[in-house]
py3Dmol code that shows the C-alpha trace and the ligand (Angstrom):
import py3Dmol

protein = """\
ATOM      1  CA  UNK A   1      20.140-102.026  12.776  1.00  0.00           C
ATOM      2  CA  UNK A   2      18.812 -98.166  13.131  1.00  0.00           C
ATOM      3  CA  UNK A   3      15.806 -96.637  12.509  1.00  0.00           C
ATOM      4  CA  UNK A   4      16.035 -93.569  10.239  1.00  0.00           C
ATOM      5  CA  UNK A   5      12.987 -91.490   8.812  1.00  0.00           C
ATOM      6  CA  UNK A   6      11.084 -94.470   8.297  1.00  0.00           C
ATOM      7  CA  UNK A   7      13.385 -97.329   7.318  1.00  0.00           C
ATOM      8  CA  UNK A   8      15.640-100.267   9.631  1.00  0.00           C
ATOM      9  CA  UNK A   9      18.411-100.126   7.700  1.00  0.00           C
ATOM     10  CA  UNK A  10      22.379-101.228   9.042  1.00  0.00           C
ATOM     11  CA  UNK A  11      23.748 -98.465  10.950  1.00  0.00           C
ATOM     12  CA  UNK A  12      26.663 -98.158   8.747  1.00  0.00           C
ATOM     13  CA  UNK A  13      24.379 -96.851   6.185  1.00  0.00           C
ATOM     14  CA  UNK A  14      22.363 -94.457   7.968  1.00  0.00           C
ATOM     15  CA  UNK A  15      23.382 -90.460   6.815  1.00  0.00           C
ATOM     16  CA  UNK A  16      21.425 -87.102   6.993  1.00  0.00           C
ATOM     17  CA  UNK A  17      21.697 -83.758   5.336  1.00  0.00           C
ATOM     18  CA  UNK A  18      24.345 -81.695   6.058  1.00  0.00           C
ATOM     19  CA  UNK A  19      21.177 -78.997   5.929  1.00  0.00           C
ATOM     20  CA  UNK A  20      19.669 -81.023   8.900  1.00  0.00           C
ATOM     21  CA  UNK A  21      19.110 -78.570  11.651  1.00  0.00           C
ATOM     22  CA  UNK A  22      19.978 -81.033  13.650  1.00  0.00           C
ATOM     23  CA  UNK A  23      23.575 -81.209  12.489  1.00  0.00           C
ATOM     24  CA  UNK A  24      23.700 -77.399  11.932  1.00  0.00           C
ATOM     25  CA  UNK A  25      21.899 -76.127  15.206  1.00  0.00           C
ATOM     26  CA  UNK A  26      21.398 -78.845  17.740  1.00  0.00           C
ATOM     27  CA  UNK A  27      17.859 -78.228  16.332  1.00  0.00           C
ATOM     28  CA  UNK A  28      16.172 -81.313  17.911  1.00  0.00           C
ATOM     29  CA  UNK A  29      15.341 -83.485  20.988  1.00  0.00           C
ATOM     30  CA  UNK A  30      15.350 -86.764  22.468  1.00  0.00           C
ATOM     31  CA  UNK A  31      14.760 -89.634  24.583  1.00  0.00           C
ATOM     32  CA  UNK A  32      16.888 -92.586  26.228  1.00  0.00           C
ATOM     33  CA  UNK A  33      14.772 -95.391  27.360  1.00  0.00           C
ATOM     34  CA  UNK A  34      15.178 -98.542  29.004  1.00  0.00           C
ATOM     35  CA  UNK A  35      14.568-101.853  28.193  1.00  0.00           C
ATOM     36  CA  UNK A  36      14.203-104.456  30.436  1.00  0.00           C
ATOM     37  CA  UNK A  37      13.676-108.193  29.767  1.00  0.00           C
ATOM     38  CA  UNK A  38      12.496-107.098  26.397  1.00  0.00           C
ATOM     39  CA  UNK A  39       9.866-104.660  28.037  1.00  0.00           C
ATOM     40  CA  UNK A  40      10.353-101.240  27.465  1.00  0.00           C
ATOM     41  CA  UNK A  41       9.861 -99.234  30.394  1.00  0.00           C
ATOM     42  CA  UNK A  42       7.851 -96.639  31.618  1.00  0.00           C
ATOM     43  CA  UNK A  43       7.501 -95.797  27.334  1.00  0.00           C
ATOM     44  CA  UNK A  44       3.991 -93.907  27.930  1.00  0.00           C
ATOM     45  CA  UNK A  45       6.181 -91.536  30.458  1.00  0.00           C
ATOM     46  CA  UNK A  46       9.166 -91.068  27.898  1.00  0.00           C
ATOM     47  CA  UNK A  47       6.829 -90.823  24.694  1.00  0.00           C
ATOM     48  CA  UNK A  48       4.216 -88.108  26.952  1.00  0.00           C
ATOM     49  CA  UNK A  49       7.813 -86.134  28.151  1.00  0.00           C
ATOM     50  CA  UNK A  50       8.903 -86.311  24.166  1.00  0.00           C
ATOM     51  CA  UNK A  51       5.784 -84.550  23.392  1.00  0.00           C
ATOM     52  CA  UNK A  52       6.948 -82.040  25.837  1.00  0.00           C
ATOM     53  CA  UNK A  53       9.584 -81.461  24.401  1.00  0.00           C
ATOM     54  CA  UNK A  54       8.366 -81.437  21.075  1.00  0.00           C
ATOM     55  CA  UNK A  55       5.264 -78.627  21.501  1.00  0.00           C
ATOM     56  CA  UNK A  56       7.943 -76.894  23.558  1.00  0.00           C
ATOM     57  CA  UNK A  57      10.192 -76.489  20.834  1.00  0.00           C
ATOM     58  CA  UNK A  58       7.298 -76.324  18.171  1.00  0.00           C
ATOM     59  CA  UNK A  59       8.595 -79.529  15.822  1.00  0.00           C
ATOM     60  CA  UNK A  60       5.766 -81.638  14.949  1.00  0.00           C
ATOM     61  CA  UNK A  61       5.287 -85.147  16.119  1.00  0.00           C
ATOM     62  CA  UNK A  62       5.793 -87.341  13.452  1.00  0.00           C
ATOM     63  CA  UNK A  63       4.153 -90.203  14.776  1.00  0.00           C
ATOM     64  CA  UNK A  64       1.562 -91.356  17.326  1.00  0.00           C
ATOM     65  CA  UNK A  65       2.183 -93.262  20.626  1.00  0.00           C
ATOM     66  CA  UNK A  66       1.134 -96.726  18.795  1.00  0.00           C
ATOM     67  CA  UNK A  67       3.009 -95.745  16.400  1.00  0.00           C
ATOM     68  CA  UNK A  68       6.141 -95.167  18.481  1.00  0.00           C
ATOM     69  CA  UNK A  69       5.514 -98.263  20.179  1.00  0.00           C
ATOM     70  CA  UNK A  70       5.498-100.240  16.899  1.00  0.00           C
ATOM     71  CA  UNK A  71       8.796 -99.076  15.812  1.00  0.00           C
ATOM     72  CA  UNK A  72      10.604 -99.318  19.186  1.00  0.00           C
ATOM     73  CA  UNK A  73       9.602-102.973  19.737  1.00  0.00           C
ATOM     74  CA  UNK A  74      10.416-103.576  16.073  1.00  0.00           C
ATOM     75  CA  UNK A  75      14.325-102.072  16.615  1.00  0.00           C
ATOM     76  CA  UNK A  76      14.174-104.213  19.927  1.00  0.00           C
ATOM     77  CA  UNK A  77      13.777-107.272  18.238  1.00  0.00           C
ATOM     78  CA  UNK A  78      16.764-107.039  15.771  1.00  0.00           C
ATOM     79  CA  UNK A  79      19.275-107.588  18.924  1.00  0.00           C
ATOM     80  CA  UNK A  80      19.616-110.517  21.154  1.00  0.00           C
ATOM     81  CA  UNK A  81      19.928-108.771  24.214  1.00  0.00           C
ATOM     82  CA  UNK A  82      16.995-108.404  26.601  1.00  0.00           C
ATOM     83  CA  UNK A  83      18.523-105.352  28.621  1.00  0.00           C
ATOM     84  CA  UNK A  84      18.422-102.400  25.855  1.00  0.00           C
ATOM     85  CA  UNK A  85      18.764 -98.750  26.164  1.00  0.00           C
ATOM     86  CA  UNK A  86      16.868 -97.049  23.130  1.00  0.00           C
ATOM     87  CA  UNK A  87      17.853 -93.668  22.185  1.00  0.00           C
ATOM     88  CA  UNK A  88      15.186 -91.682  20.129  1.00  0.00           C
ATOM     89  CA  UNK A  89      15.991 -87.797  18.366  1.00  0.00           C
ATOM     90  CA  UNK A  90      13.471 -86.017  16.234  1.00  0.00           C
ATOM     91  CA  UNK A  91      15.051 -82.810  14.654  1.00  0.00           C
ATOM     92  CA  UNK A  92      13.276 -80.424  13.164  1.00  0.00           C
ATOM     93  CA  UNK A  93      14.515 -81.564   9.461  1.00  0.00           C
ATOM     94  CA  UNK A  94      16.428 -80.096   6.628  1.00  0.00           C
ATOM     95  CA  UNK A  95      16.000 -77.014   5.209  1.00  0.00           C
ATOM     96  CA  UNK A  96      17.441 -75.271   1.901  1.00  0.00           C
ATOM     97  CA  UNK A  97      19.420 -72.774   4.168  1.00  0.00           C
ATOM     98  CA  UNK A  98      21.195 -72.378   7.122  1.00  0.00           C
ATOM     99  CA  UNK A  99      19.101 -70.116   9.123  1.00  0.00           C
ATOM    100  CA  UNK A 100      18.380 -69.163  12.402  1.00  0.00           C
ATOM    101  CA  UNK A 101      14.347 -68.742  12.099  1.00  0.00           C
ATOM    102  CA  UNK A 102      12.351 -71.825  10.853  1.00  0.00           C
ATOM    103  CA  UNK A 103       9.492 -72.441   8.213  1.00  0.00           C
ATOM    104  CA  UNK A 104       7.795 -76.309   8.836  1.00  0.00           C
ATOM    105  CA  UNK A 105      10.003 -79.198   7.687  1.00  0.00           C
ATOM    106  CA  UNK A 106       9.848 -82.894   7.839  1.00  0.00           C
ATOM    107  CA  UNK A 107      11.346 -83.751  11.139  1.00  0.00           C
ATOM    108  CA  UNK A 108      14.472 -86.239  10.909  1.00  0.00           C
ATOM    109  CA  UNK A 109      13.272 -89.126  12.795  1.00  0.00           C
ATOM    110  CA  UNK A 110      16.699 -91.625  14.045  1.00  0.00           C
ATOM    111  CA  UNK A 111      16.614 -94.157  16.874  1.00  0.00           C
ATOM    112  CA  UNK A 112      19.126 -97.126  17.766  1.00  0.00           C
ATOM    113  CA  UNK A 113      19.431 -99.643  20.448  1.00  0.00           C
ATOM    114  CA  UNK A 114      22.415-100.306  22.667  1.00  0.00           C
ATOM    115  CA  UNK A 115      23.014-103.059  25.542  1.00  0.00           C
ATOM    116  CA  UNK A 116      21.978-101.923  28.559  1.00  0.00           C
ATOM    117  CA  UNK A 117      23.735-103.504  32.204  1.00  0.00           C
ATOM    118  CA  UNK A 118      22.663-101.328  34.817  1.00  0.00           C
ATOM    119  CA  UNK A 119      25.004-101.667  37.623  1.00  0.00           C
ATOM    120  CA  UNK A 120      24.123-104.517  40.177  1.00  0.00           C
ATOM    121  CA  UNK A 121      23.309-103.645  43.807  1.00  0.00           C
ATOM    122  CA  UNK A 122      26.841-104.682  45.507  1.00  0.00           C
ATOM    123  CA  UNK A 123      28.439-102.652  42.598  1.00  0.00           C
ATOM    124  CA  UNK A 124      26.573 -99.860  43.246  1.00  0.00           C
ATOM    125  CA  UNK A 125      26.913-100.025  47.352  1.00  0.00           C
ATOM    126  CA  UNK A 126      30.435 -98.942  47.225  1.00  0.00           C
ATOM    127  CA  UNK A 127      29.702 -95.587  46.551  1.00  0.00           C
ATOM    128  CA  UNK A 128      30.237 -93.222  44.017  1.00  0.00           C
ATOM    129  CA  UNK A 129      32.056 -89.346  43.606  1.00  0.00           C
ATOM    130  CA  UNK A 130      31.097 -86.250  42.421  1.00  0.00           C
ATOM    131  CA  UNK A 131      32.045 -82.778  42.235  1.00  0.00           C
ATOM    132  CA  UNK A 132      29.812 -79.229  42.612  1.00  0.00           C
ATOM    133  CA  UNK A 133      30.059 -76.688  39.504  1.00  0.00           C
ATOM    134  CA  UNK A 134      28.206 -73.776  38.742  1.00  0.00           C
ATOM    135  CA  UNK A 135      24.657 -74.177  36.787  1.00  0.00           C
ATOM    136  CA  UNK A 136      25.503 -72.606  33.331  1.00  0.00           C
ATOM    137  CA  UNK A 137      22.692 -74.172  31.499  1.00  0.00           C
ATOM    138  CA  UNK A 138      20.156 -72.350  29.452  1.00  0.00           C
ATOM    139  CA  UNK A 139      16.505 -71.809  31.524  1.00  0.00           C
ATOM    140  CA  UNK A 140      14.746 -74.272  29.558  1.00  0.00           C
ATOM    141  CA  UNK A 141      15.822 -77.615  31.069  1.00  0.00           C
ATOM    142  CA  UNK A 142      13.032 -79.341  31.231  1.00  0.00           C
ATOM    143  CA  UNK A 143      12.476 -79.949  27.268  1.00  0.00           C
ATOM    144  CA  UNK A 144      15.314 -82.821  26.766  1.00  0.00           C
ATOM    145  CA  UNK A 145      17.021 -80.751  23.556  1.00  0.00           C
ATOM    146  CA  UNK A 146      20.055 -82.506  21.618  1.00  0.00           C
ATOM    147  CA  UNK A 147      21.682 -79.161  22.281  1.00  0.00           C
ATOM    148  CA  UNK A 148      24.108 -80.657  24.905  1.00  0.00           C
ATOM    149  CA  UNK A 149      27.245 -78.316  24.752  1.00  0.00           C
ATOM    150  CA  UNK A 150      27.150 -77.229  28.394  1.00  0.00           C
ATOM    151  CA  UNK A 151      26.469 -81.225  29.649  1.00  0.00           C
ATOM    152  CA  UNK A 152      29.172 -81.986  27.559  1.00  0.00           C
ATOM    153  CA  UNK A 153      31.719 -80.152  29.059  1.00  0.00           C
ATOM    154  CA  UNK A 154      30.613 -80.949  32.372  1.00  0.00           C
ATOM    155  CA  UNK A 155      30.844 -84.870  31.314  1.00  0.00           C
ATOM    156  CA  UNK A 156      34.546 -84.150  30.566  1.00  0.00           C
ATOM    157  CA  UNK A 157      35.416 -82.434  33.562  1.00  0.00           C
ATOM    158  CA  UNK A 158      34.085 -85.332  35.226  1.00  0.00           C
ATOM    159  CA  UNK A 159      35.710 -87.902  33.591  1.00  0.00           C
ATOM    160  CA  UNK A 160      39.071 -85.618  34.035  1.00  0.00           C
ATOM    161  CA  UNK A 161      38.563 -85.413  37.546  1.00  0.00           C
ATOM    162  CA  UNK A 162      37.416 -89.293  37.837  1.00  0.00           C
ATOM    163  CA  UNK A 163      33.906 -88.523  39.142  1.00  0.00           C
ATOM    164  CA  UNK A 164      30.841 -90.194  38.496  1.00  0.00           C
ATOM    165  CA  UNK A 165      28.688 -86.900  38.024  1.00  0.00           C
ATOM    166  CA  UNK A 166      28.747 -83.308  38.209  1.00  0.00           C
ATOM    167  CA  UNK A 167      26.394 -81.861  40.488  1.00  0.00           C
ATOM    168  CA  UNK A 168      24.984 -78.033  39.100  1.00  0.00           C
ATOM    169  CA  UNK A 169      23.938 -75.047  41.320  1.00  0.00           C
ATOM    170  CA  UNK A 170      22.147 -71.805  40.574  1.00  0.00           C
ATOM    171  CA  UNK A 171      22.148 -69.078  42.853  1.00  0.00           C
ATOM    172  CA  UNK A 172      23.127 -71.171  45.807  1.00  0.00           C
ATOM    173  CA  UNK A 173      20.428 -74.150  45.084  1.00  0.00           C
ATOM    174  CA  UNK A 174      21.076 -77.178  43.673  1.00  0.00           C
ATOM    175  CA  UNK A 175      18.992 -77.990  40.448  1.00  0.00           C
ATOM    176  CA  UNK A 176      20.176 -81.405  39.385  1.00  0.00           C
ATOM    177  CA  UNK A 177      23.022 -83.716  37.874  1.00  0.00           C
ATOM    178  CA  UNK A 178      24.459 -82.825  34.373  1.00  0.00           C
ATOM    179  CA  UNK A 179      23.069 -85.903  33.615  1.00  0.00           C
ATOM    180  CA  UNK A 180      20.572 -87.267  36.568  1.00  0.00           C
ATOM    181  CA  UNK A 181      18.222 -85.679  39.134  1.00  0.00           C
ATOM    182  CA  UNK A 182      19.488 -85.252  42.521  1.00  0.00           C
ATOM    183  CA  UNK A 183      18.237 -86.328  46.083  1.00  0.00           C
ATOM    184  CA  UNK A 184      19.298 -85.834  49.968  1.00  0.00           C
ATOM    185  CA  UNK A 185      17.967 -87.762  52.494  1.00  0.00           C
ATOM    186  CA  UNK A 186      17.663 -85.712  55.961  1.00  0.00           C
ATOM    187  CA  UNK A 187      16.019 -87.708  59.031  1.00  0.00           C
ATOM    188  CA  UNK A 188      13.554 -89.304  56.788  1.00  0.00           C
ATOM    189  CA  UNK A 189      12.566 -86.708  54.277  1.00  0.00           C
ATOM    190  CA  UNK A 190      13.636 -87.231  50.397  1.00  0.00           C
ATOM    191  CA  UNK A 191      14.239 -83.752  49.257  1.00  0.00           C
ATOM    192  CA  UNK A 192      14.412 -83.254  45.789  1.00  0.00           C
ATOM    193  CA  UNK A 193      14.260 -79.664  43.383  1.00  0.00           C
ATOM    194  CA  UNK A 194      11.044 -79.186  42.295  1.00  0.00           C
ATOM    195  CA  UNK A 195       9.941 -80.096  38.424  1.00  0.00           C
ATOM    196  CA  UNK A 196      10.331 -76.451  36.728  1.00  0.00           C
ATOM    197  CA  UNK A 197      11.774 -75.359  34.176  1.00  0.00           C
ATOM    198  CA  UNK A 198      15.470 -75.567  36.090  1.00  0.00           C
ATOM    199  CA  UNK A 199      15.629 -79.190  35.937  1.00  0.00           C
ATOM    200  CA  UNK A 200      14.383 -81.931  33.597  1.00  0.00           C
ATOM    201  CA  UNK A 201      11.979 -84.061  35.615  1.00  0.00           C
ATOM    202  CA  UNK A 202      13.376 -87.656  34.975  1.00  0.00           C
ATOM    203  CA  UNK A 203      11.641 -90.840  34.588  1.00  0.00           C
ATOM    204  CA  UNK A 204      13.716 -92.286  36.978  1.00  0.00           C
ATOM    205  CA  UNK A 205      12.797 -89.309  39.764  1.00  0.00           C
ATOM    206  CA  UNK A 206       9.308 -89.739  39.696  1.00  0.00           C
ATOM    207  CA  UNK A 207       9.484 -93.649  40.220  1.00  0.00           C
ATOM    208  CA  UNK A 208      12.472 -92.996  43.411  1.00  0.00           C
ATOM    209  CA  UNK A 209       9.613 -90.206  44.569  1.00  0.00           C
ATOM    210  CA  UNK A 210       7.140 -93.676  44.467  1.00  0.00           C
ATOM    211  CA  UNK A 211       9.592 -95.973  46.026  1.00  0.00           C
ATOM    212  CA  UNK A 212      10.889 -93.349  48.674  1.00  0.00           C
ATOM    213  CA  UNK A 213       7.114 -93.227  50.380  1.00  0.00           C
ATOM    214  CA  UNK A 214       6.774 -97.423  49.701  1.00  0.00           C
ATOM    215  CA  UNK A 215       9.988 -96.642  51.918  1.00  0.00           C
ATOM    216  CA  UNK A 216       7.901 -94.958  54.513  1.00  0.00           C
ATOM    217  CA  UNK A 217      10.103 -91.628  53.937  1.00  0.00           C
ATOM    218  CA  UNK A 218       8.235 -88.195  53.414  1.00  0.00           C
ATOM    219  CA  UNK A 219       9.325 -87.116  50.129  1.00  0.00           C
ATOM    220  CA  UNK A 220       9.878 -82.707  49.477  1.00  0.00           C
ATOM    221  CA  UNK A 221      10.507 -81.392  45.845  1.00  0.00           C
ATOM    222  CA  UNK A 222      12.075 -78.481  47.164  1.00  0.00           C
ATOM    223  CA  UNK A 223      15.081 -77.249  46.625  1.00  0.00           C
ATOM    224  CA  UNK A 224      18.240 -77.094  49.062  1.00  0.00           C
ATOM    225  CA  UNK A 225      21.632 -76.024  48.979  1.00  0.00           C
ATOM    226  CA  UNK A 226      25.500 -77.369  48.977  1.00  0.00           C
ATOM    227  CA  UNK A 227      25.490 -77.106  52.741  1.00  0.00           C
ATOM    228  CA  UNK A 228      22.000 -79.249  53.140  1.00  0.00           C
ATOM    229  CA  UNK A 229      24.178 -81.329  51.229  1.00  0.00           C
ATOM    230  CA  UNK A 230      27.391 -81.796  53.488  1.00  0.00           C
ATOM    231  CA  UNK A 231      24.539 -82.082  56.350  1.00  0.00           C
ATOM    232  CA  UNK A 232      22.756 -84.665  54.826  1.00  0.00           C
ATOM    233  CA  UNK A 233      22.266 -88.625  55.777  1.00  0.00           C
ATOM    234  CA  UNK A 234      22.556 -89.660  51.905  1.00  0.00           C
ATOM    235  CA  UNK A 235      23.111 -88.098  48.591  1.00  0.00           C
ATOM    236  CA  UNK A 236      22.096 -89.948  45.507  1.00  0.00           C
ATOM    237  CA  UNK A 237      21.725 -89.317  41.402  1.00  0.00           C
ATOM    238  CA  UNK A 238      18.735 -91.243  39.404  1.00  0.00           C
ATOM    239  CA  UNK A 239      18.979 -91.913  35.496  1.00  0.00           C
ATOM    240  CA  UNK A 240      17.367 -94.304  33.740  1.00  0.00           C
ATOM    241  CA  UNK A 241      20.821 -96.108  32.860  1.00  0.00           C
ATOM    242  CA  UNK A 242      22.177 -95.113  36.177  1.00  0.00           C
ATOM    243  CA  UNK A 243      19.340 -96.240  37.881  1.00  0.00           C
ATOM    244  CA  UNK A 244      19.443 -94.947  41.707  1.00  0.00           C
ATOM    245  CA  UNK A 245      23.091 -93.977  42.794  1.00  0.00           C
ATOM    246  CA  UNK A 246      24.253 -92.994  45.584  1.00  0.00           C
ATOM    247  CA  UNK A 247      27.346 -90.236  46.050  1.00  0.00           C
ATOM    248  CA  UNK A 248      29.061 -90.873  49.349  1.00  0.00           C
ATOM    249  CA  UNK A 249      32.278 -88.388  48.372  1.00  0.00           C
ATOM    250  CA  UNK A 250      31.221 -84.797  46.877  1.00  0.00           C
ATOM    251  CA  UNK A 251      34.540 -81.977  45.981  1.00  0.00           C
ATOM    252  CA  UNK A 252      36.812 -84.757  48.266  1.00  0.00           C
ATOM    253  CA  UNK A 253      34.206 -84.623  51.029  1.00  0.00           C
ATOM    254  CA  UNK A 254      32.670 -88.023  52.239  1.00  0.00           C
ATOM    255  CA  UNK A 255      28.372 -87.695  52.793  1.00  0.00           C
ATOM    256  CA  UNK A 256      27.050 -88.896  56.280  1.00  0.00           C
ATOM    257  CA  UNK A 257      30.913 -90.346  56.526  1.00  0.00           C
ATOM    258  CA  UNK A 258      30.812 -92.348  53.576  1.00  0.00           C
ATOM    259  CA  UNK A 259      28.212 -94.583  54.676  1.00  0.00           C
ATOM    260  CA  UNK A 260      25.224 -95.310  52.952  1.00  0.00           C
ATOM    261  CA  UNK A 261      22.021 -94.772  54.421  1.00  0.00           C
ATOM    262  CA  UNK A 262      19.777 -97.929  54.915  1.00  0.00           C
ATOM    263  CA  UNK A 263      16.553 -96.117  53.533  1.00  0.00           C
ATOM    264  CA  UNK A 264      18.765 -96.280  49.581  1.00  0.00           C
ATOM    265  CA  UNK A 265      19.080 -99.839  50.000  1.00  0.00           C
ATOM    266  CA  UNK A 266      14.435-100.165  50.304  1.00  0.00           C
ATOM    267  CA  UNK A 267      14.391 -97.847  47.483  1.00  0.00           C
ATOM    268  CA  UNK A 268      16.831 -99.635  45.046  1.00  0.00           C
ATOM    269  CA  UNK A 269      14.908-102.684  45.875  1.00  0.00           C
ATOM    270  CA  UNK A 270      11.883-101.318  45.772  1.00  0.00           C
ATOM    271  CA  UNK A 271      12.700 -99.455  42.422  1.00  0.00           C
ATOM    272  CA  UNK A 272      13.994-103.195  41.047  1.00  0.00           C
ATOM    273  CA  UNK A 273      10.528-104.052  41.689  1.00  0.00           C
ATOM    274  CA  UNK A 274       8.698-102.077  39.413  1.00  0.00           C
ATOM    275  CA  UNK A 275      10.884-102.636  36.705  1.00  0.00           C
ATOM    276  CA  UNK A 276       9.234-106.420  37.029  1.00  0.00           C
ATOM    277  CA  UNK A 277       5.879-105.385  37.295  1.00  0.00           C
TER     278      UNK A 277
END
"""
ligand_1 = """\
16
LIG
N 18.541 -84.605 34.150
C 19.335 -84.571 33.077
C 20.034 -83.295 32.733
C 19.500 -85.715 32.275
O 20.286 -85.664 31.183
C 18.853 -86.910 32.655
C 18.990 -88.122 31.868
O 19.710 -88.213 30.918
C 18.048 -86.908 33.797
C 17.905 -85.727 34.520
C 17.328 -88.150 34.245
O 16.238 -88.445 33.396
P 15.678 -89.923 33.280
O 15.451 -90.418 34.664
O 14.410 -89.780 32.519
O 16.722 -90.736 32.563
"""
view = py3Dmol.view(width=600, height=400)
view.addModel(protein, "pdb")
view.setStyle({"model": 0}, {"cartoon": {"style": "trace"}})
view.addModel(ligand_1, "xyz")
view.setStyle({"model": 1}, {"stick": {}})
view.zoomTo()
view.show()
């Protein structure tokens, strides 16, 4: 079952305009959020960050956060699985005419659920690879648009080169994952680019921020470079279906020698923790 402007209907049945900016433009944004044991997680953070998104890109909410919640937990409950990933796009609707400019429409509201397995802690303790490109991404990174072309190349070059991620840069600094936020670890500190405009700040940042000082480590949104990088004592990516992973081998080279710091291991935990809470 999928949710579509208003209706649960079987996916197989779901269909939009061919007018639907969404289709024509990218014209639209959206969310991925977890569920966990049938709770969905962190939703006042994803539905507050959709808003940002929204007003950013000037498409009116169609619903309230009660409103939200309603239908979410109502798509939850058609599927048997209690680990769900939920993903949510509002587009700005379909028009008459392809055109660039925009009068209001009725936003195109769909959402469907998929099983979620995060990857367990011994699968995630072997380490993962990435590789460095340049950041060719439009300015506006922090509102979570369905425009994706840029990601989506990057996705492919990863999965051609058999990486997990790819890591971006602009002008020497390293803004985040084409799809995850990025962290070092040097002697204790947590540095991580700040939440502007470069990056989009994830759910999943803000709660390793939390866990990393539970962790007793001093945590620094600032922004470092490729060679903080090949200095550093740990190098991880945070999604919320990735969870917190860490990179041990970035363009061939290993991180701290391949080995993973001890500090990821409190924050994984400690991360694990507040999905229970
Ligand atoms: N940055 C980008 C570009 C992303 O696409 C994502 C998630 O898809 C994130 C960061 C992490 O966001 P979150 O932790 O909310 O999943």
């Amino acid at each position: 079952m999928v949710f579509l402007n208003g209706a649960f209907i079987k996916k197989i049945k779901a269909s939009v305009s061919v007018m639907d900016r969404g289709f024509l433009f990218g014209d639209g944004v959206y969310e991925v959020i977890p569920v966990y044991q049938g709770k969905i997680f962190r939703l006042t953070e994803h539905l507050d960050r959709l808003q940002n998104s929204l007003d950013s890109t000037q498409i009116t909410n169609p619903y309230s956060h009660d409103e939200w919640r309603t239908i979410l937990t109502k798509l939850n409950s058609f599927s048997p699985e209690l680990d769900q990933s939920l993903y949510l796009q509002v587009t700005r609707g379909a028009d008459t005419q392809r055109k660039h400019n925009f009068d209001a429409l009725t936003p195109t509201v769909y959402i469907e659920a998929n099983p979620l397995t995060p990857k367990t802690k011994s699968q995630l303790k072997v380490g993962f690879s990435a590789i460095t490109r340049e950041d060719i991404r439009w300015h506006r990174c922090d509102i979570k648009s369905t425009s994706l072309l840029a990601n989506i190349l990057y996705a492919q070059e990863a999965k051609q080169d058999q990486v997990e991620e790819v890591i971006l840069s602009r002008n020497h600094e390293i803004t985040e994952g084409a799809t995850s936020n990025v962290f070092i670890l040097k002697d204790k500190t947590l540095f991580t680019h700040p939440a502007d405009s470069n990056i989009l700040s994830g759910i999943t940042r803000d709660l390793v921020i939390s866990s990393a000082k539970a962790c007793k480590l001093n945590v620094q949104e600032t922004s470092f470079s490729l060679s903080d990088i090949q200095r550093a004592d740990g190098l991880w990516i945070s999604s919320s279906t990735r969870e917190i992973m860490p990179i041990t081998l970035l363009d061939d080279q290993p991180i701290n020698q391949g080995v993973i710091h001890s500090a990821w291991s409190c924050v994984y935990d400690c991360y694990q923790q507040l999905k229970n809470d």
